[in-house]
C-alpha positions as CSV (number, residue, x, y, z in Angstrom):
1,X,-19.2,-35.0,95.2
2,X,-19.6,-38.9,94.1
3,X,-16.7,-41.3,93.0
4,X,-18.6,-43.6,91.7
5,X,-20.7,-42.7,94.9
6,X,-19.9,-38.9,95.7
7,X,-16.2,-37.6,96.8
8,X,-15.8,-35.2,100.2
9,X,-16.8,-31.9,99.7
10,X,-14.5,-29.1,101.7
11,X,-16.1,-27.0,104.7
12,X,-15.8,-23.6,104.2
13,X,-15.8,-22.0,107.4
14,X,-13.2,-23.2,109.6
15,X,-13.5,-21.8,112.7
16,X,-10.5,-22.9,115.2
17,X,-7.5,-20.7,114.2
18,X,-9.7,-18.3,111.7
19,X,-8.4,-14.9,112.8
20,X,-4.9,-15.9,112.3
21,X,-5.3,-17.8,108.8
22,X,-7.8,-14.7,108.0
23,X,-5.2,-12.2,108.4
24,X,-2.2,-14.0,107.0
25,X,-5.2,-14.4,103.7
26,X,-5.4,-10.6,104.0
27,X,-1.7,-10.0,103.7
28,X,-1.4,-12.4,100.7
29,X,-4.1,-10.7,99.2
30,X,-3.6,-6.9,99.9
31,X,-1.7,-6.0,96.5
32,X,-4.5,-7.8,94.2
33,X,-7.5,-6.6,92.7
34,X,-10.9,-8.7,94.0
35,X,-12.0,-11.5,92.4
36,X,-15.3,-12.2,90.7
37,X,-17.1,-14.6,87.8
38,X,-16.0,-11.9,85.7
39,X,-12.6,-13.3,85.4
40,X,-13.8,-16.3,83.8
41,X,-14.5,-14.3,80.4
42,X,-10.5,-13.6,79.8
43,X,-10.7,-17.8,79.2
44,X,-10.4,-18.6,75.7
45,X,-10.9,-22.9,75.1
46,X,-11.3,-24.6,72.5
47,X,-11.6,-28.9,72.6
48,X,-8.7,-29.2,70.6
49,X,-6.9,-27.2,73.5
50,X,-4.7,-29.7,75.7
51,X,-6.1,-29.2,79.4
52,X,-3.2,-27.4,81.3
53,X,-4.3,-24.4,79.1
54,X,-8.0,-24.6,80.1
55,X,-7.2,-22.6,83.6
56,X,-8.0,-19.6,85.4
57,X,-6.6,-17.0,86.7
58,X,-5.6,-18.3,90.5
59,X,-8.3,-16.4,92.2
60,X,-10.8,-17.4,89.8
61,X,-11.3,-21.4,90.4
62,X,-11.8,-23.4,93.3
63,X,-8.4,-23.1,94.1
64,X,-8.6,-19.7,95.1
65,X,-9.5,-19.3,98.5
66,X,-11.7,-18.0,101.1
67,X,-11.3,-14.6,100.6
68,X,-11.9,-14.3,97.0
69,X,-15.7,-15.5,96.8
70,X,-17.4,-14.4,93.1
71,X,-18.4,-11.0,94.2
72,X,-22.3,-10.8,94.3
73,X,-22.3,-7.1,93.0
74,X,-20.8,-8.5,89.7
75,X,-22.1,-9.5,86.3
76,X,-22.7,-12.7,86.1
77,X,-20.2,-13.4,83.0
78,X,-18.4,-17.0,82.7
79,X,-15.6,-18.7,81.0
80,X,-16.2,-17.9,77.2
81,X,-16.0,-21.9,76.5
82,X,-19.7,-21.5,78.0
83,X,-21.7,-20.7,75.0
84,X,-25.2,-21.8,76.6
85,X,-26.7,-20.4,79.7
86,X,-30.7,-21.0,81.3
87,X,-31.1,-18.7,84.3
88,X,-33.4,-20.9,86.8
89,X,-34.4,-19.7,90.5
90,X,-31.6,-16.8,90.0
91,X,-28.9,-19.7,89.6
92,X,-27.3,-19.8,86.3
93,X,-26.8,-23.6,84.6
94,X,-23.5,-23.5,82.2
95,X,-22.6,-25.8,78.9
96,X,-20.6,-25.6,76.2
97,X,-21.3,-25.9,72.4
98,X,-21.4,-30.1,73.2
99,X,-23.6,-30.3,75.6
100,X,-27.1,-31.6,74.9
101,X,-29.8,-29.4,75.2
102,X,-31.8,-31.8,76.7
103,X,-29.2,-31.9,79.2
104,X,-29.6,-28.4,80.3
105,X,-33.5,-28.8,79.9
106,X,-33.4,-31.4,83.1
107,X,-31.2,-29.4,84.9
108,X,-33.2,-26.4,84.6
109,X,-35.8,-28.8,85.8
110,X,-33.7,-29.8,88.9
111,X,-33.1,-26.8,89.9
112,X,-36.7,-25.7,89.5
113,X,-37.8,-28.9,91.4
114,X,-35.5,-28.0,94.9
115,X,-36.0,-24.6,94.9
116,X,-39.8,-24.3,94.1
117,X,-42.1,-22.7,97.3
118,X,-38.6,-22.3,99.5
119,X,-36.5,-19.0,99.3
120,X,-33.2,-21.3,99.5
121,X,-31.7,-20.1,96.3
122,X,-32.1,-16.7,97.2
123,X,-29.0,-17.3,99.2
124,X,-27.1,-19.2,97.1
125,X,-27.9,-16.6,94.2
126,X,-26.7,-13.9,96.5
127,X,-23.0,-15.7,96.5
128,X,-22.6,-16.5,93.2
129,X,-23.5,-20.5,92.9
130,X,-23.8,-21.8,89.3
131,X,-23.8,-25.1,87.9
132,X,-21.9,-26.7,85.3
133,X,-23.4,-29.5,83.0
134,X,-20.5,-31.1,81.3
135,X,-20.5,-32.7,77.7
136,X,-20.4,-36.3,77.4
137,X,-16.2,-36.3,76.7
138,X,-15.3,-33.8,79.3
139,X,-13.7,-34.8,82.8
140,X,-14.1,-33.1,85.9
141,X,-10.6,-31.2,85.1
142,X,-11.0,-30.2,81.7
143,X,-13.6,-27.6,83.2
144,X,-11.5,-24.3,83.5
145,X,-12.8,-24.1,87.0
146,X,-11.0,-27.3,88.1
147,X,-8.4,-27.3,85.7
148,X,-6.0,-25.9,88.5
149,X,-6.6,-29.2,90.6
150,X,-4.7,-31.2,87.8
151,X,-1.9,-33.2,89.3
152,X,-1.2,-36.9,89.3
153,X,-2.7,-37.7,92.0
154,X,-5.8,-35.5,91.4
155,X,-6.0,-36.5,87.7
156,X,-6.6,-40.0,88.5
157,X,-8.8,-39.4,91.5
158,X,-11.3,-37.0,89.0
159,X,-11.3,-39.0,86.5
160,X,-13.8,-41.6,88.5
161,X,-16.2,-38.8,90.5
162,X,-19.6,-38.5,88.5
163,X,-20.1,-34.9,90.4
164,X,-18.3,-32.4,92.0
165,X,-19.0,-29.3,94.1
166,X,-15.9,-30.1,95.9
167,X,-14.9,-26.9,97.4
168,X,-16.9,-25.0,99.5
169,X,-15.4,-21.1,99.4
170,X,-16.1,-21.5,95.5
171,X,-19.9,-22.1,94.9
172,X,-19.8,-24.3,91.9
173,X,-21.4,-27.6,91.4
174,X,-21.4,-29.7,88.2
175,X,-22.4,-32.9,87.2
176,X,-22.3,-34.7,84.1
177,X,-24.6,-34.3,80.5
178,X,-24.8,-38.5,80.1
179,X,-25.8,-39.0,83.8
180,X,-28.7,-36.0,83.1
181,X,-29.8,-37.7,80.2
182,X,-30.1,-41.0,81.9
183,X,-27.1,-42.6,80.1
184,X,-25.7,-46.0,81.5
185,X,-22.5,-44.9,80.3
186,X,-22.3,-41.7,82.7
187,X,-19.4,-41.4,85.1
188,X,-22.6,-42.5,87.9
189,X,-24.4,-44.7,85.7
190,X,-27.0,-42.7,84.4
191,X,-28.3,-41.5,87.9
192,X,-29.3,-37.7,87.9
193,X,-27.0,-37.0,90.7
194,X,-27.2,-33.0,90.7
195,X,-29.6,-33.3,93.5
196,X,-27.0,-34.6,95.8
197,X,-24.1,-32.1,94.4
198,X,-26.8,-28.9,94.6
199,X,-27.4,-30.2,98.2
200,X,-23.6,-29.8,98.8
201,X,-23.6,-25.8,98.2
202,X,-27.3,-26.0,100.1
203,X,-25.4,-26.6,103.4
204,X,-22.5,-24.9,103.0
205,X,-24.3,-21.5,102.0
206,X,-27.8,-21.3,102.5
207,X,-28.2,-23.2,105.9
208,X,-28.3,-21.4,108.9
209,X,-26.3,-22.3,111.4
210,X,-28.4,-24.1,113.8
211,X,-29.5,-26.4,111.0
212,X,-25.7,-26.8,109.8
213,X,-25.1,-28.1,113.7
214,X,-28.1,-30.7,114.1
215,X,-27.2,-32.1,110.3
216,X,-23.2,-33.0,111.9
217,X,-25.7,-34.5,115.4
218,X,-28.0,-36.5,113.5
219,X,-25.4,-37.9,111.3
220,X,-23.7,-39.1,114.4
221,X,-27.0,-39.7,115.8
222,X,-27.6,-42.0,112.7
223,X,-24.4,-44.0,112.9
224,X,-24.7,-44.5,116.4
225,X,-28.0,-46.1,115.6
226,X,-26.0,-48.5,113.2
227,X,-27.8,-46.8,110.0
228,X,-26.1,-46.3,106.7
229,X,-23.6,-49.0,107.0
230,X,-21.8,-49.9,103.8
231,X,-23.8,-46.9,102.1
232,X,-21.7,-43.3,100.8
233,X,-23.8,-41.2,103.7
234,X,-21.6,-42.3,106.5
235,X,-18.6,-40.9,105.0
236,X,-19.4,-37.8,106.9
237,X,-21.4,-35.1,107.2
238,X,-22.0,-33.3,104.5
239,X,-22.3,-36.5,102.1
240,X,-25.2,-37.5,104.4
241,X,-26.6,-34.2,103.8
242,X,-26.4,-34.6,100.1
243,X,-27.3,-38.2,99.6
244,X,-30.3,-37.3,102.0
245,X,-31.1,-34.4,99.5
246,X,-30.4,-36.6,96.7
247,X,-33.6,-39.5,97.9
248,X,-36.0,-36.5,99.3
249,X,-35.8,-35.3,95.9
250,X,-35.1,-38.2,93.5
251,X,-33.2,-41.5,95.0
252,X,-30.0,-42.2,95.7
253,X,-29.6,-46.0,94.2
254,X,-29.8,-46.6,90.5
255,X,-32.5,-49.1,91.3
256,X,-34.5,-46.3,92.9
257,X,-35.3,-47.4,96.4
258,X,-33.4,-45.2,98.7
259,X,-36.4,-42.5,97.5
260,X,-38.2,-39.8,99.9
261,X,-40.4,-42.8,101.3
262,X,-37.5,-44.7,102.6
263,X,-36.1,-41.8,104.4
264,X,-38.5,-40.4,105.8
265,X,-39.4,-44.2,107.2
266,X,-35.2,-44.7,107.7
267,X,-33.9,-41.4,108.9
268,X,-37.0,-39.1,110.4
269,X,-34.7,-36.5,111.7
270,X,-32.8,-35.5,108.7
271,X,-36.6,-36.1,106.7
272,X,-38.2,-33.1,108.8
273,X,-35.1,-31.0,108.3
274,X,-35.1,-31.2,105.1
275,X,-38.7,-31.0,104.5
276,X,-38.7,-27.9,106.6
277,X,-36.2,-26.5,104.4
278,X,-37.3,-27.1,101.3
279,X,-41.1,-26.2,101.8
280,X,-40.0,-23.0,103.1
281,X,-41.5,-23.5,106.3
């Protein structure tokens, strides 16, 4: 996720302590039917609807948890306030009424653009990812999805990101319609950042594991080296992930020069990972 660069996405797989949180998730969960997309269709919005009333049920957000993935056996339905849908690379791109369909058109595109010649979305199909396109006057929590992240703390924090897919047990990304569209005015200036947030749910659900453990060595690796100072890839891990996804795809400057030259020329480990990844070699 960006803010105004890209917030920290959560890892989903903690592994120190995992049997004991696992079964104390088990417990909670015993008495409660499983969770899927389907949920989102009970959601009835409207954008005259104050936000606290554009939520989910608690299992059906990124609030939910680990144990209550979308369930990949289930129909892929959504949140009724989702009137379009393109299906691209078995990952479905989400709008409402609002959203330009020129919007959706460059997502589609996006999408088609990371995932073409690599089997990559195969996995992420398998678990459920989507992505949202927002209209030009929503915020990160007027999407029922996030709506259940609304606090004052969060409400300020959200309403500077330009693109979330901020937890990883819920594979959701969504970035916004003006920032698509090129728009100065988007929440990241106009910069077609849903390479960076797609990269996000890339790591946390389609890597294998090896890869997942050299991307956390060569990002040390990399600041060892005294790369990425001042830039949003040193935050950690996964943002240098994303923000590498983001220039081997597009760039990840408005002024276009962190592209796929400079990093392959900057960063040559990350650049063969990734280029082994996304050719499907």
């Amino acid at each position: 996720m960006r803010r105004v660069a890209f917030a920290l996405p959560v890892l989903a797989l903690a592994v120190a302590g995992g049997l004991v949180a696992m079964a104390l998730l088990l417990r909670d969960s015993s008495d409660r039917a499983p969770a899927t997309i389907d949920g989102l269709a009970t959601v009835a919005a409207s954008r005259a609807t104050p936000r606290a009333a554009a939520h989910l049920d608690p299992q059906s957000s990124v609030c939910q948890g680990l144990l209550h993935v979308p369930d990949p056996s289930a129909p892929r339905t959504f949140s009724a306030v989702y009137t379009k849908q393109i299906t691209v690379a078995g990952l479905t791109i989400v709008g409402d009424a609002e959203v330009d369909d020129a919007a959706m058109d460059i997502a589609r595109k996006t999408v088609e653009t990371m995932f073409r010649g690599n089997h990559v979305a195969d996995e992420l199909a398998s678990d459920g990812a989507y992505v949202i396109v927002a209209d030009s006057t929503q915020g990160v929590l007027d999407l029922p999805e996030f709506g259940c992240l609304s606090n004052a703390t969060n409400d300020a924090f959200y309403s500077h990101v330009c693109g979330v897919a901020d937890r990883a047990d819920y594979p959701v990304a969504t970035v916004n319609e003006l920032d698509l569209l090129g728009d100065k005015r988007g929440p990241c200036a106009g910069l077609n950042i849903l390479y960076h947030e797609v990269g996000h749910l890339v790591q946390g659900w389609a890597v294998p594991p090896a890869d997942y453990f050299d991307i956390r060595q060569f990002y040390q690796d990399a600041l060892n080296a005294g790369k990425y100072r001042g830039q949003y890839a040193a935050t950690n891990a996964n943002e240098y992930f994303a923000e590498a996804t983001q220039a081997y795809f597009f760039h990840a400057d408005e002024g276009g020069h962190y592209d796929r030259a400079w990093l392959k020329d900057y960063d040559a480990a990350i650049f063969e990972l990734l280029d082994r990844v996304y050719s499907g070699r």
